[in-house]
C-alpha positions as CSV (number, residue, x, y, z in Angstrom):
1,X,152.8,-3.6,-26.4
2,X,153.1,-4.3,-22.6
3,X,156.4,-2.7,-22.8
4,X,155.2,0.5,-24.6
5,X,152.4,1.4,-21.8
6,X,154.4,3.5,-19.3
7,X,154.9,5.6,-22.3
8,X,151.3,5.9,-23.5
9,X,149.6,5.6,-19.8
10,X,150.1,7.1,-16.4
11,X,148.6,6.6,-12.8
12,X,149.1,9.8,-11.1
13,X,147.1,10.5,-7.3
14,X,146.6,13.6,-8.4
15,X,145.7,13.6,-11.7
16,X,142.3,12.3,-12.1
17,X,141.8,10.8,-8.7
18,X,144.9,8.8,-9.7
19,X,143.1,6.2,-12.7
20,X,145.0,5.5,-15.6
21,X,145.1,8.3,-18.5
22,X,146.7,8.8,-21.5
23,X,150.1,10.6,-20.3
24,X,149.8,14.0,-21.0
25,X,146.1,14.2,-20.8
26,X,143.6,13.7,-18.3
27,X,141.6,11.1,-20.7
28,X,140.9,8.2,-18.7
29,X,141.8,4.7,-20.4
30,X,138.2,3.7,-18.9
31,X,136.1,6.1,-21.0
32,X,138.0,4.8,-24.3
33,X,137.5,1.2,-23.6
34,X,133.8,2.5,-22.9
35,X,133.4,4.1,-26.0
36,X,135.1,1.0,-27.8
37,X,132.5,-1.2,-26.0
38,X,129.3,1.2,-26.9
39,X,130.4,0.7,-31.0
40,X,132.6,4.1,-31.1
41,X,135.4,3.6,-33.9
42,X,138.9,4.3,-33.7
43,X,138.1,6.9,-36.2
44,X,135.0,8.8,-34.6
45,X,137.5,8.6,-31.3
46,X,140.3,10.2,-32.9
47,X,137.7,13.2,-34.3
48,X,136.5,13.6,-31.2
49,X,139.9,13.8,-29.4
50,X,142.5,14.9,-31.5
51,X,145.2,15.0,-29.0
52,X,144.9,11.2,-28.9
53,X,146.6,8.9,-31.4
54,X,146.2,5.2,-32.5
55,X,149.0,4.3,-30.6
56,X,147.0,5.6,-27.2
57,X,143.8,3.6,-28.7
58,X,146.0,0.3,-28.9
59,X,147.8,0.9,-25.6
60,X,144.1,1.8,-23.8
61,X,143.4,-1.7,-25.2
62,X,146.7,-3.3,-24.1
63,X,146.2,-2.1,-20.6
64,X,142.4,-3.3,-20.2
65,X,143.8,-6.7,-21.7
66,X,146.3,-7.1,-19.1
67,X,144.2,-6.4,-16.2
68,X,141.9,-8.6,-17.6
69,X,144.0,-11.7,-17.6
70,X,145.1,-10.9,-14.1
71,X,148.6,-9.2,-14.6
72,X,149.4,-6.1,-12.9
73,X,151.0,-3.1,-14.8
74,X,153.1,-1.1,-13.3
75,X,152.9,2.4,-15.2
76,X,153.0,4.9,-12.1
């Protein structure tokens, strides 16, 4: 899945103050690992952002993983 996040997430200066979002949008991969943390569901997620897919959930997910066992991600 490490692979597959420059696909799913960007880092962009000027998109967003430059945190990580789901390329193409300006959802940061912070607010779904909040929502995650505070019980939200993959499906209430998806219904209440449709442009996202499970692919962007898992990725979100991949990305907080990583940083939390210390590896940097290069997705800029």
């Amino acid at each position: 899945m490490l692979a597959d996040l420059p696909d799913r997430i960007s880092i962009d200066p000027q998109v967003c103050f430059g945190k990580p979002v789901i390329k193409g949008t300006r959802i940061w991969v912070e607010l779904i690992l909040s929502l995650m943390a505070d019980g939200s569901s993959a499906e209430e997620i998806l219904r209440d952002y449709p442009q996202l897919s499970d692919e962007d959930l898992r990725a979100s997910l991949a990305y907080g993983a990583s940083l939390a066992a210390g590896h940097f991600v290069d997705v800029a």
